[in-house]
TORRO-588507 format. One record per atom (N, C-alpha, C, O): x, y, z; residue number from 1; residue in one letter; atom name. Coordinates in Angstrom, 3 decimals. Atoms other than C-alpha are relative to their C-alpha. Layout:
<node east="X" north="Y" up="Z" k="NUM" r="A" a="CA"/>
...
***
This chain:
<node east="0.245" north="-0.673" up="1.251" k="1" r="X" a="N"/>
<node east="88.610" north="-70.368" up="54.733" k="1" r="X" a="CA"/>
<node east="0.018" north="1.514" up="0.208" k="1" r="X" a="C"/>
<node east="-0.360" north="2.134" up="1.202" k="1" r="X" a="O"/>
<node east="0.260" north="-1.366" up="-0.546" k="2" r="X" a="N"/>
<node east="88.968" north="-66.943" up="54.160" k="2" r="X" a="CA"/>
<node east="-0.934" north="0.393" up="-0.465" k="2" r="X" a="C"/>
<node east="-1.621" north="-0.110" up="-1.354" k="2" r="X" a="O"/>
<node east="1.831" north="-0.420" up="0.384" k="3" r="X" a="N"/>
<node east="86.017" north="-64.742" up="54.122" k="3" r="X" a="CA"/>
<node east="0.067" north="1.769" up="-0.455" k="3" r="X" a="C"/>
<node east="0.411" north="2.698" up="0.275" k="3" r="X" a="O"/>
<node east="-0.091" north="-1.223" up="0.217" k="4" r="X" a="N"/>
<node east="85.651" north="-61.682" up="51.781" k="4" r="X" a="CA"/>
<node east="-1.515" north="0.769" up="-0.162" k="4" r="X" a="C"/>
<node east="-2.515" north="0.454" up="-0.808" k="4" r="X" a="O"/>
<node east="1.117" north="-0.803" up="0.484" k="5" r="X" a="N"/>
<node east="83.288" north="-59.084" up="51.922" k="5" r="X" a="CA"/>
<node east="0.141" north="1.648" up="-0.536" k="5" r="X" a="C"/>
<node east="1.118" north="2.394" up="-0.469" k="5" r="X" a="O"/>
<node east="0.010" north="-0.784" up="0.943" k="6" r="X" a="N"/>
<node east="82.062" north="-56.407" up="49.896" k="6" r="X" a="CA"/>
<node east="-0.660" north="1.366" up="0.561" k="6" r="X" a="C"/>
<node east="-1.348" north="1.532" up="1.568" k="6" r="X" a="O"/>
<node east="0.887" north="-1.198" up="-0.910" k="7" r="X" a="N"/>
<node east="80.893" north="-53.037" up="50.515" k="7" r="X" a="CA"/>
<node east="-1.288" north="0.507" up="-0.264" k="7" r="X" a="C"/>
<node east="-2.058" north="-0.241" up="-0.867" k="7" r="X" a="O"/>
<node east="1.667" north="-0.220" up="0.780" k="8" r="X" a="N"/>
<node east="77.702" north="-51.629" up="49.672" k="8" r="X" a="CA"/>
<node east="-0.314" north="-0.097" up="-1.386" k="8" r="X" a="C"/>
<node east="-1.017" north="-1.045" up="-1.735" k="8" r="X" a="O"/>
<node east="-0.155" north="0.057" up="0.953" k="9" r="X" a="N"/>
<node east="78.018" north="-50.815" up="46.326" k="9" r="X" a="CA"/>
<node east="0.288" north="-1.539" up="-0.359" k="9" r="X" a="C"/>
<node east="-0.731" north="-2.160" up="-0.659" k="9" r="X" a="O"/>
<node east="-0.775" north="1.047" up="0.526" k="10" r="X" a="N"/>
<node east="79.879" north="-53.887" up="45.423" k="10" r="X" a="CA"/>
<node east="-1.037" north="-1.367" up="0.026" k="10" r="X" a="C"/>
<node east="-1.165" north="-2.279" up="-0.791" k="10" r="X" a="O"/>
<node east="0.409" north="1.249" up="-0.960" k="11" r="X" a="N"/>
<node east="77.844" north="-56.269" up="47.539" k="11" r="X" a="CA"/>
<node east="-1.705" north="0.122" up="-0.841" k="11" r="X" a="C"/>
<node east="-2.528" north="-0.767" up="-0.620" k="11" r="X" a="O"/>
<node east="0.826" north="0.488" up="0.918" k="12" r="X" a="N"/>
<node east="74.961" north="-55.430" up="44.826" k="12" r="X" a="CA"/>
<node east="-0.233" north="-0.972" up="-0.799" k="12" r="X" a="C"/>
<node east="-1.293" north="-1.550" up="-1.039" k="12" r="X" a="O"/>
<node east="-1.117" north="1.140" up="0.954" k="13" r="X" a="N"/>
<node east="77.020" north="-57.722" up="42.615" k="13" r="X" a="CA"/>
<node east="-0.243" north="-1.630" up="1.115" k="13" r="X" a="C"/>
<node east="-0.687" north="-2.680" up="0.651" k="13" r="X" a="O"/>
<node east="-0.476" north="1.007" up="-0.397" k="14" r="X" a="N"/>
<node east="77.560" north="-60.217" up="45.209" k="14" r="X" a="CA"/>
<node east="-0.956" north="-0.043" up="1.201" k="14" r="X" a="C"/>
<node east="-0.529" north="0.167" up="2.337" k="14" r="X" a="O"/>
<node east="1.133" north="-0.197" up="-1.304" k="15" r="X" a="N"/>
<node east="74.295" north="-60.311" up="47.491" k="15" r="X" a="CA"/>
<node east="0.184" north="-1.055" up="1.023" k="15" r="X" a="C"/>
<node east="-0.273" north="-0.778" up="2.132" k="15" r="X" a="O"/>
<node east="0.194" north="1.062" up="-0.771" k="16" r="X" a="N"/>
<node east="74.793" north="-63.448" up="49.161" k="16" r="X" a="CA"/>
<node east="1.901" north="-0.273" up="0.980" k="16" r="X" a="C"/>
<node east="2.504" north="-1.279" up="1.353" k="16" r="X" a="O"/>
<node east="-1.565" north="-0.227" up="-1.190" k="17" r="X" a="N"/>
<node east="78.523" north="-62.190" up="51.376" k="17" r="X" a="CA"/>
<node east="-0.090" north="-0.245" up="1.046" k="17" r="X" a="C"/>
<node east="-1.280" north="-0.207" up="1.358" k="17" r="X" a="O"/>
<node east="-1.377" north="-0.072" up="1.099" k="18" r="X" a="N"/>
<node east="80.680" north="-62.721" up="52.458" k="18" r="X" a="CA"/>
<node east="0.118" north="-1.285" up="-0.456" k="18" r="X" a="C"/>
<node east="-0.535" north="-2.205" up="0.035" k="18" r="X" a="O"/>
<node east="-0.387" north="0.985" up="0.660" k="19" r="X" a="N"/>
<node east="82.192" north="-65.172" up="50.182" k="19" r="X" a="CA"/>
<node east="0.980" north="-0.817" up="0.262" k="19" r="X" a="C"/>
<node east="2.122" north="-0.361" up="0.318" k="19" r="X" a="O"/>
<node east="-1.575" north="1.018" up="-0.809" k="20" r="X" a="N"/>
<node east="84.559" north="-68.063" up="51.417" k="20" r="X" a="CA"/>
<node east="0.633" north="-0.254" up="-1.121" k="20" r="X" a="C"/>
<node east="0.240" north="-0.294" up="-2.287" k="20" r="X" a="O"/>
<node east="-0.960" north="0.037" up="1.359" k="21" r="X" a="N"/>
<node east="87.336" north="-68.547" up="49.499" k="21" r="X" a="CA"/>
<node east="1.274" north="-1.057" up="0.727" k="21" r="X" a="C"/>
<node east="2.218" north="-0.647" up="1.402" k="21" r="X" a="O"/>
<node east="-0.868" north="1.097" up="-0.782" k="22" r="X" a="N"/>
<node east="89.150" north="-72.314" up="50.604" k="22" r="X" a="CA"/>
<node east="1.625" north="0.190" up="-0.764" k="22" r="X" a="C"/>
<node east="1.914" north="0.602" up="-1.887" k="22" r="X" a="O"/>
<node east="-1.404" north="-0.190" up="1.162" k="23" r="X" a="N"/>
<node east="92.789" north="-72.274" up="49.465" k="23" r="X" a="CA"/>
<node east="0.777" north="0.961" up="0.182" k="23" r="X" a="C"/>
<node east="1.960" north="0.963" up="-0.157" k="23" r="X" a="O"/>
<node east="-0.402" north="-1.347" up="0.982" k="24" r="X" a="N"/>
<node east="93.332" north="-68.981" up="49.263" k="24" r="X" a="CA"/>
<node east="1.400" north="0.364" up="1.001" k="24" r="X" a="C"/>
<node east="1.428" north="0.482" up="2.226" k="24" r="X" a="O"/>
<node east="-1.192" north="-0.323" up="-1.059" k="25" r="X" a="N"/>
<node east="97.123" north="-68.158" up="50.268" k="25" r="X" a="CA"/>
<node east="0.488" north="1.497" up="-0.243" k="25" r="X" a="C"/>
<node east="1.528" north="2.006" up="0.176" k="25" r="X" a="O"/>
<node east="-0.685" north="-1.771" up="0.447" k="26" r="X" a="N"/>
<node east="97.257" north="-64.280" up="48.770" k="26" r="X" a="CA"/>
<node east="-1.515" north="0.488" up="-0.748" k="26" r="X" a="C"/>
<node east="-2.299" north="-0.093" up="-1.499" k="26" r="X" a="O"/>
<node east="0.826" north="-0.791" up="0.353" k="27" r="X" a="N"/>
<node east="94.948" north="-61.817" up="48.206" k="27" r="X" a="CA"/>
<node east="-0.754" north="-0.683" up="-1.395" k="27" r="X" a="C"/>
<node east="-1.779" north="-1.278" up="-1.728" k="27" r="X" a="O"/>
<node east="0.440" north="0.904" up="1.906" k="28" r="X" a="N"/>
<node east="94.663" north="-63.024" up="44.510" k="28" r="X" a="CA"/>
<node east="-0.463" north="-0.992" up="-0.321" k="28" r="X" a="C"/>
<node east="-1.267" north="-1.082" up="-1.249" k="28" r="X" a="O"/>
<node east="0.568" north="1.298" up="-0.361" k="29" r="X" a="N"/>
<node east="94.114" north="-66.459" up="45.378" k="29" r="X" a="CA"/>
<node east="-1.884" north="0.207" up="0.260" k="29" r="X" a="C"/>
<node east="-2.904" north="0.057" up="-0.414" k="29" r="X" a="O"/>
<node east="1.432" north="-0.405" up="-0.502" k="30" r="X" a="N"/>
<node east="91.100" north="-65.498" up="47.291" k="30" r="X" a="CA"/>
<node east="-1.143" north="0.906" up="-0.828" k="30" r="X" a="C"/>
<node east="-2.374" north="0.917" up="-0.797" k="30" r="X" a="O"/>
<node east="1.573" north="-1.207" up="0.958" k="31" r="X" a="N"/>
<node east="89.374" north="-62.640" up="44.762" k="31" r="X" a="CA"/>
<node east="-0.237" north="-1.296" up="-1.001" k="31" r="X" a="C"/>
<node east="-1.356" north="-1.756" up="-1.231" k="31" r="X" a="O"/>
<node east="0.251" north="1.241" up="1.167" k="32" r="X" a="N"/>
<node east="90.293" north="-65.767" up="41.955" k="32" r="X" a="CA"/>
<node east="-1.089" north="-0.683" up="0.584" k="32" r="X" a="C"/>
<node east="-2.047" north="-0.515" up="-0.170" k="32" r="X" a="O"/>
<node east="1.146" north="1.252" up="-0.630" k="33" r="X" a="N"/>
<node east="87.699" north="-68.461" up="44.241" k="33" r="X" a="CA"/>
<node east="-1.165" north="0.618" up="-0.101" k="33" r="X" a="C"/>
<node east="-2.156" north="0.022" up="-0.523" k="33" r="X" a="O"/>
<node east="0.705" north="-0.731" up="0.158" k="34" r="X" a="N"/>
<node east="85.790" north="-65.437" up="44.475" k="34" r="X" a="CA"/>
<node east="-0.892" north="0.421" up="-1.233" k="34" r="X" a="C"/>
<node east="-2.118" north="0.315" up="-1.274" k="34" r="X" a="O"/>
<node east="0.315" north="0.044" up="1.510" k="35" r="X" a="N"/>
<node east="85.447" north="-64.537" up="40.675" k="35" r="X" a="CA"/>
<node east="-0.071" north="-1.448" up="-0.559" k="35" r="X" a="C"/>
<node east="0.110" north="-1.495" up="-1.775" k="35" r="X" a="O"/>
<node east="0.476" north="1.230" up="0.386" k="36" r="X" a="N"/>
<node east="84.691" north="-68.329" up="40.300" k="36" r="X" a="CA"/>
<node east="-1.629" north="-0.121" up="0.115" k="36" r="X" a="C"/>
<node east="-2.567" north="-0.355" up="-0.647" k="36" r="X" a="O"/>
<node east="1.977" north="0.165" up="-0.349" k="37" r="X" a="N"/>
<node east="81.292" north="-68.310" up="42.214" k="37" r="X" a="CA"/>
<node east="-0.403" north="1.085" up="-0.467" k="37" r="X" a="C"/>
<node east="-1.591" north="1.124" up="-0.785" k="37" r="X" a="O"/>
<node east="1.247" north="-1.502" up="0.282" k="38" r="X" a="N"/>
<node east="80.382" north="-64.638" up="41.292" k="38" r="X" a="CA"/>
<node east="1.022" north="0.449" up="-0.996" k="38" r="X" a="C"/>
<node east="2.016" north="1.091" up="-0.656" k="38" r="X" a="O"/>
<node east="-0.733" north="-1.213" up="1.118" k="39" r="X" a="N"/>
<node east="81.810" north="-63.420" up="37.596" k="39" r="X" a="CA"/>
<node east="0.018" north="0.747" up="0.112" k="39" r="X" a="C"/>
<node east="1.015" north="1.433" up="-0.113" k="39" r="X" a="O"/>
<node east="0.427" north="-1.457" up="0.848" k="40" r="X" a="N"/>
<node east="80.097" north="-60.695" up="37.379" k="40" r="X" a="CA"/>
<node east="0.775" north="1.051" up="0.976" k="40" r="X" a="C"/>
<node east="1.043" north="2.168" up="0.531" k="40" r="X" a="O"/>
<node east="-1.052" north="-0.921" up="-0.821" k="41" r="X" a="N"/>
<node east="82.171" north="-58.969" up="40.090" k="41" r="X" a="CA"/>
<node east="1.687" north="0.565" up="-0.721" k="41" r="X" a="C"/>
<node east="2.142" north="1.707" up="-0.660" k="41" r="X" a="O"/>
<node east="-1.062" north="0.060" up="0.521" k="42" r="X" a="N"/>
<node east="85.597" north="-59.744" up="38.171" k="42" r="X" a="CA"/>
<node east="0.225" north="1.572" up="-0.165" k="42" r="X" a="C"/>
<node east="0.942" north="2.256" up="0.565" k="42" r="X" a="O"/>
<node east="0.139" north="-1.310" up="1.291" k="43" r="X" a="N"/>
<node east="84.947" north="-56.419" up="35.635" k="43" r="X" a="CA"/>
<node east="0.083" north="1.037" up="1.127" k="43" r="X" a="C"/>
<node east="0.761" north="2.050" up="0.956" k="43" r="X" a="O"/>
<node east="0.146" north="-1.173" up="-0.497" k="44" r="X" a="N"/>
<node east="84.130" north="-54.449" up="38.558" k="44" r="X" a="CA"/>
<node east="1.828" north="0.732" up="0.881" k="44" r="X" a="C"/>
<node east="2.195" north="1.904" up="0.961" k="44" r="X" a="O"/>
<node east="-0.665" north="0.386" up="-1.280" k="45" r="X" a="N"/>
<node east="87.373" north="-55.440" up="41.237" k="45" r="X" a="CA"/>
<node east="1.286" north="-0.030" up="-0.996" k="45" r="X" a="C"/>
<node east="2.211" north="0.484" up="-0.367" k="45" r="X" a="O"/>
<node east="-1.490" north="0.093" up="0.896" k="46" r="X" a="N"/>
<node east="90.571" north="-55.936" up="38.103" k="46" r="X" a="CA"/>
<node east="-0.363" north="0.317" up="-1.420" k="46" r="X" a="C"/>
<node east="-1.404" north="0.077" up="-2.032" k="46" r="X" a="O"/>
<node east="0.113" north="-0.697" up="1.642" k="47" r="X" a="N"/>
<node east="91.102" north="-54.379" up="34.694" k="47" r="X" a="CA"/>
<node east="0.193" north="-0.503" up="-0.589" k="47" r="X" a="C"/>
<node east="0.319" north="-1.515" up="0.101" k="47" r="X" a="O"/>
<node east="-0.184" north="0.939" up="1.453" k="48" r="X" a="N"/>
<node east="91.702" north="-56.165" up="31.588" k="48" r="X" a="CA"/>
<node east="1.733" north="-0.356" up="0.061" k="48" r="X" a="C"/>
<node east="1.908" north="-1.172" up="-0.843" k="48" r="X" a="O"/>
<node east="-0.837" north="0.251" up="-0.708" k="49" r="X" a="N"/>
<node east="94.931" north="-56.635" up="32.698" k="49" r="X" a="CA"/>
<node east="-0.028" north="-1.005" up="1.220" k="49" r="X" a="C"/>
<node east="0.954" north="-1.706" up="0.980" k="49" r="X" a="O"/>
<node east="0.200" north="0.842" up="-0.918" k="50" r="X" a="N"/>
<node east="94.392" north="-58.745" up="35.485" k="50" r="X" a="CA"/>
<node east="0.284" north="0.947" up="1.327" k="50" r="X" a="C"/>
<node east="0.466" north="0.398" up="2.414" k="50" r="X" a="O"/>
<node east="-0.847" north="-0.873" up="-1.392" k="51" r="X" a="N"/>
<node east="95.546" north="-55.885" up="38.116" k="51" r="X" a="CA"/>
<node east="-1.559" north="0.704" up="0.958" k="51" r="X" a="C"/>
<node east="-2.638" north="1.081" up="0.500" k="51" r="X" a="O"/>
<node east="0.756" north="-0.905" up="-0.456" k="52" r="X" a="N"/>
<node east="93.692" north="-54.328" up="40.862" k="52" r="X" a="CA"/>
<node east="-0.876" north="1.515" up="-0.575" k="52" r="X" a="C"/>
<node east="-0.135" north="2.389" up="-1.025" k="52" r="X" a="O"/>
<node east="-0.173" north="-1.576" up="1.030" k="53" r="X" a="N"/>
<node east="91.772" north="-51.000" up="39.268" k="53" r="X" a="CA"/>
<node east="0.094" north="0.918" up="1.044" k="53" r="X" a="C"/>
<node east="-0.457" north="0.884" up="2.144" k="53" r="X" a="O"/>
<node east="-0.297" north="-1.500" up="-0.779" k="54" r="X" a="N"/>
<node east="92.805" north="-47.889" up="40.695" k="54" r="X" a="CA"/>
<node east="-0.385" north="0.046" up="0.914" k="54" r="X" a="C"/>
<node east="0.252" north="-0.111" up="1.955" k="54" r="X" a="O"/>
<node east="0.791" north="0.008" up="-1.420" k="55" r="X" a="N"/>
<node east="90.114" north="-47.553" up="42.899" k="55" r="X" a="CA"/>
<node east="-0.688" north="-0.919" up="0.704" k="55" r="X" a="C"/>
<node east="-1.857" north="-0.711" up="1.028" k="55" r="X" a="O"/>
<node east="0.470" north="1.311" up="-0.691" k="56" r="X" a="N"/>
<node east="89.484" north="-50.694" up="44.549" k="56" r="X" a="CA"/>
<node east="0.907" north="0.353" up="0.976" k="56" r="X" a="C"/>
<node east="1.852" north="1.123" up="0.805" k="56" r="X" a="O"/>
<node east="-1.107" north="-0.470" up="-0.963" k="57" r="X" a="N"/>
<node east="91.104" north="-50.642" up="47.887" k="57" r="X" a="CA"/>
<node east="-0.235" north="-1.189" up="0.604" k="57" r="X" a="C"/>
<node east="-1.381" north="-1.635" up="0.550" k="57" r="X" a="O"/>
<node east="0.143" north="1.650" up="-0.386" k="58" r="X" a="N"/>
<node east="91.691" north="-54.172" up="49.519" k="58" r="X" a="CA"/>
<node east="0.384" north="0.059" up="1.428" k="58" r="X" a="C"/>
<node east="1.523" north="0.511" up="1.545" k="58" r="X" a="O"/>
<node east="-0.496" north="0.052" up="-1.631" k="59" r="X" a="N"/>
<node east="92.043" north="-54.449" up="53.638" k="59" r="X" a="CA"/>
<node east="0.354" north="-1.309" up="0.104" k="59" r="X" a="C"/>
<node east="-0.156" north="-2.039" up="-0.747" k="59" r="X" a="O"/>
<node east="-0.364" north="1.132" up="-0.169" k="60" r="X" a="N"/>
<node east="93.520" north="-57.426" up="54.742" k="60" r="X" a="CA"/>
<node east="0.004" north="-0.407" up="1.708" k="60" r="X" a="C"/>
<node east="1.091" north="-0.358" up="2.284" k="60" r="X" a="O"/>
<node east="0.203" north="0.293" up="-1.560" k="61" r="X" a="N"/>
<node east="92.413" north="-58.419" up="58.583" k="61" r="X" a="CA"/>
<node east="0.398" north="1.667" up="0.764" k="61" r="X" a="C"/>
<node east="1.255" north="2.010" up="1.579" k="61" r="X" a="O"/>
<node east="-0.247" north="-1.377" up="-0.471" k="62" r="X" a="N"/>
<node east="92.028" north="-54.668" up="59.125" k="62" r="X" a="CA"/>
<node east="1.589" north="1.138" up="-0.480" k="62" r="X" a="C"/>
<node east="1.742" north="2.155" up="0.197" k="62" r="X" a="O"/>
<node east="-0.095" north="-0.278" up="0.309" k="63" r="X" a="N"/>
<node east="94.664" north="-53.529" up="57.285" k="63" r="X" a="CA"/>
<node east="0.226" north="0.410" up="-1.425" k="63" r="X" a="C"/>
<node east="0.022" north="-0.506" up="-2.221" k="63" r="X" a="O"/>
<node east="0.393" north="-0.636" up="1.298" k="64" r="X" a="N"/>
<node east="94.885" north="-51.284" up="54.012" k="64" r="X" a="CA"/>
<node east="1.396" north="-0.482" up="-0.544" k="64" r="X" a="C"/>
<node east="2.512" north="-0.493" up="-0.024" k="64" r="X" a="O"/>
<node east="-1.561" north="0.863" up="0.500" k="65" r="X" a="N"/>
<node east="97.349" north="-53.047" up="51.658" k="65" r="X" a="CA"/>
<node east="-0.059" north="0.927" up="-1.478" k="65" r="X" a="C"/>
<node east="-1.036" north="1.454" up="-2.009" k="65" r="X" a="O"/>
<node east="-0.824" north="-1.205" up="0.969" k="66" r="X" a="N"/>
<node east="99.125" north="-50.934" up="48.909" k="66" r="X" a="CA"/>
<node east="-0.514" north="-0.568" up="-1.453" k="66" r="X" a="C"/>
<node east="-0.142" north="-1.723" up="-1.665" k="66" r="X" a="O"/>
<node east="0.475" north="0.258" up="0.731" k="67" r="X" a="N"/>
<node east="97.395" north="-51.194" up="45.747" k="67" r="X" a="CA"/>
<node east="0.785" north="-1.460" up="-1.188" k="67" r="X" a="C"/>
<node east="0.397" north="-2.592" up="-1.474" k="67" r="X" a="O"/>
<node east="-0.900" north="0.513" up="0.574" k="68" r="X" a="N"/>
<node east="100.153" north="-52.441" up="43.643" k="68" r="X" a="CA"/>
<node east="0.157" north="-1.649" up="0.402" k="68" r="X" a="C"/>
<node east="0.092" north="-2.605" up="-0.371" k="68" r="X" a="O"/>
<node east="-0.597" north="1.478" up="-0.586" k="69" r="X" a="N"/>
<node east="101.129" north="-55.577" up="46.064" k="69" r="X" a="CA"/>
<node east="-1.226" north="-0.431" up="0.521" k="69" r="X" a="C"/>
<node east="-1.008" north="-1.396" up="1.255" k="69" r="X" a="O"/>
<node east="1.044" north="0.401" up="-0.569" k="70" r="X" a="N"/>
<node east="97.659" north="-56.130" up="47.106" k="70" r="X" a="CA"/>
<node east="-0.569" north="-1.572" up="-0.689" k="70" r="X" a="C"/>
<node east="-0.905" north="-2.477" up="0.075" k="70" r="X" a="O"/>
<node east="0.158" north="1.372" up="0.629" k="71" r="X" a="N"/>
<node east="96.893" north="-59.209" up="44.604" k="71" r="X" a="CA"/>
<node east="1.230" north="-0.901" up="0.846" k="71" r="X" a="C"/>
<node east="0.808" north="-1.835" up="1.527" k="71" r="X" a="O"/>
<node east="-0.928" north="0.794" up="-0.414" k="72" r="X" a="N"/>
<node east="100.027" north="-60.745" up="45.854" k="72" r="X" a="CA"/>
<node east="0.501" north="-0.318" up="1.531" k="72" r="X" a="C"/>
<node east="1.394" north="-1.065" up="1.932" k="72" r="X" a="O"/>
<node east="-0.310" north="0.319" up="-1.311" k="73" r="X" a="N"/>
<node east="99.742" north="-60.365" up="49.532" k="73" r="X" a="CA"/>
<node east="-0.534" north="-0.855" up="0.333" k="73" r="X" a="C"/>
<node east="-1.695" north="-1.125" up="0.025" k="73" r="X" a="O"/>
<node east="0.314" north="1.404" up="-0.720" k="74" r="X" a="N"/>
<node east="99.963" north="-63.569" up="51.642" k="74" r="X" a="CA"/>
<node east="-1.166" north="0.732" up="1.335" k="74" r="X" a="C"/>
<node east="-1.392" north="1.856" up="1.783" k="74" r="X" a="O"/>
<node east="1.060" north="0.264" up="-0.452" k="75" r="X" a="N"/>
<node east="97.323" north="-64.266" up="53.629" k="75" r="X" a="CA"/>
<node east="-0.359" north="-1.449" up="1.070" k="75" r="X" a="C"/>
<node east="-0.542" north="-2.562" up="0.577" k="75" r="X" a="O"/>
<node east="0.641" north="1.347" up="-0.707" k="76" r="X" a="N"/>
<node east="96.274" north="-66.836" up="56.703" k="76" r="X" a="CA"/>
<node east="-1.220" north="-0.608" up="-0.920" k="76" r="X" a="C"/>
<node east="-1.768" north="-0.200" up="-1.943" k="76" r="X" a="O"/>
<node east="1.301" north="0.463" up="0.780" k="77" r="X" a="N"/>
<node east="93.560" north="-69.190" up="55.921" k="77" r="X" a="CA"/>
<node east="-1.400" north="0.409" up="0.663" k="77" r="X" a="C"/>
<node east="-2.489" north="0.168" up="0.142" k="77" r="X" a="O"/>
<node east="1.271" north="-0.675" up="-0.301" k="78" r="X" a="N"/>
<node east="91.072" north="-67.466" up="58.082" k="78" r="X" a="CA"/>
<node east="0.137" north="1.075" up="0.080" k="78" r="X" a="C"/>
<node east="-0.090" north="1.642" up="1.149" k="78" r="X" a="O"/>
<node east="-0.288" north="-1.547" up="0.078" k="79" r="X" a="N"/>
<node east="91.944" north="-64.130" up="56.919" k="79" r="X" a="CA"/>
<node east="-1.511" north="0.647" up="-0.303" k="79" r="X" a="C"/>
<node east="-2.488" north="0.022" up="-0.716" k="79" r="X" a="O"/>
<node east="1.379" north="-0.855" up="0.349" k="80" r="X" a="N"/>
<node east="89.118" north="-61.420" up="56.537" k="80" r="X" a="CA"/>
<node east="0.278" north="1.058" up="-0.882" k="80" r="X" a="C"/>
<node east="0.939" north="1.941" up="-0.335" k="80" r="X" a="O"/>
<node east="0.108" north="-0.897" up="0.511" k="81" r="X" a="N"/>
<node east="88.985" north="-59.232" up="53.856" k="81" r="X" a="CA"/>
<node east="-1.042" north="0.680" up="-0.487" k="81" r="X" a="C"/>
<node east="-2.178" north="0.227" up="-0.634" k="81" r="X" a="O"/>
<node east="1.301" north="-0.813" up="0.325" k="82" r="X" a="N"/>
<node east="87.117" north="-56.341" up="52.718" k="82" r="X" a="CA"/>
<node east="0.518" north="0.526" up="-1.567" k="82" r="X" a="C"/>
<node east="1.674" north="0.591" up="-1.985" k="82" r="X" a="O"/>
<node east="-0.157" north="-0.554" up="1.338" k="83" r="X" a="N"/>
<node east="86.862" north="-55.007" up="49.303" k="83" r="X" a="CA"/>
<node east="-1.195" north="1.198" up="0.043" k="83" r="X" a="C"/>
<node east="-2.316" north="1.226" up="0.550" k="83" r="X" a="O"/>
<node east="1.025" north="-0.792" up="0.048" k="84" r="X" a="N"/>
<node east="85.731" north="-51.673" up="48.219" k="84" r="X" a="CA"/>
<node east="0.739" north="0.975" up="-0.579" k="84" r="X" a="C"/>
<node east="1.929" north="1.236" up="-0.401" k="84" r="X" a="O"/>
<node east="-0.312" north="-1.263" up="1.054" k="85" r="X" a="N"/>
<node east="85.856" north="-48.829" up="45.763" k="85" r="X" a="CA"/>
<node east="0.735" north="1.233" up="0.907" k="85" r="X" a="C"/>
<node east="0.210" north="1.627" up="1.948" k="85" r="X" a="O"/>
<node east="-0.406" north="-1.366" up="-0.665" k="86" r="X" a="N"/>
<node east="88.066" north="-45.757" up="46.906" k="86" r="X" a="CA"/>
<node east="-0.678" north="1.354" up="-0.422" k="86" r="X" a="C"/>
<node east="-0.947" north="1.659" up="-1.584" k="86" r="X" a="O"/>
<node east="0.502" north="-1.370" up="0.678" k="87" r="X" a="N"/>
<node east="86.712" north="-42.471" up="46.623" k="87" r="X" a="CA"/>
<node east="1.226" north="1.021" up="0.244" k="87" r="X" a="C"/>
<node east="2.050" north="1.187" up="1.143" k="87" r="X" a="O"/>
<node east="-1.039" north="-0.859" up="0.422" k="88" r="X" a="N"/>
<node east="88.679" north="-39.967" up="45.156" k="88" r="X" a="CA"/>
<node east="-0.530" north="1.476" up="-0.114" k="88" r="X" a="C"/>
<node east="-1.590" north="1.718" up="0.463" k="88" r="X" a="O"/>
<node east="0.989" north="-1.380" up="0.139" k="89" r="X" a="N"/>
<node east="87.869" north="-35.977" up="44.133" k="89" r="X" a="CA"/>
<node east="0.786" north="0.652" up="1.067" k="89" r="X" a="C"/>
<node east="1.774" north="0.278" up="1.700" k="89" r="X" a="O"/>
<node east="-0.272" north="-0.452" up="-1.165" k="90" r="X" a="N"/>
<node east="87.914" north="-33.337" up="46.401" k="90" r="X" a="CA"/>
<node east="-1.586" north="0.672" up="0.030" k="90" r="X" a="C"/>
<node east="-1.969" north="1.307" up="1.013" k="90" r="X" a="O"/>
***
């Protein structure tokens, strides 16, 4: 299973991380199993749209996957991901 966790912030939402996610063959797969056991994350992690939001930034077994293709990247089944807000500004 893969196993996602959250970052500080996030992991307010989702106290009991990381979250296994059986199945999951792409990024998307896995936040979906995810936003099954814990809604209330959904709102925070994809926009009304269904897309990544802006500043969410998704790692995938250590690396940083491109916002855009990040729902759709494949994935082992004991992949590790991290989720977590980007900070922006200067």
């Amino acid at each position: 299973m893969a196993q996602v966790h959250f970052t500080a912030w996030l992991r307010e939402l989702v106290p009991n991380g990381p979250v296994q996610a059986a199945g999951a063959m792409t990024v998307g797969d896995a936040l979906t199993a995810v936003f099954e056991a814990e809604p209330q994350v959904r709102g925070y992690v994809l926009d009304e749209r269904g897309e990544l939001r802006k500043h969410v930034c998704v790692f995938a077994d250590g690396t940083r996957l491109a916002n855009k293709a990040a729902l759709s990247h494949p994935i082992r089944p004991e992949a590790t991901l991290y989720v977590m807000q980007a900070l922006s500004g200067g």
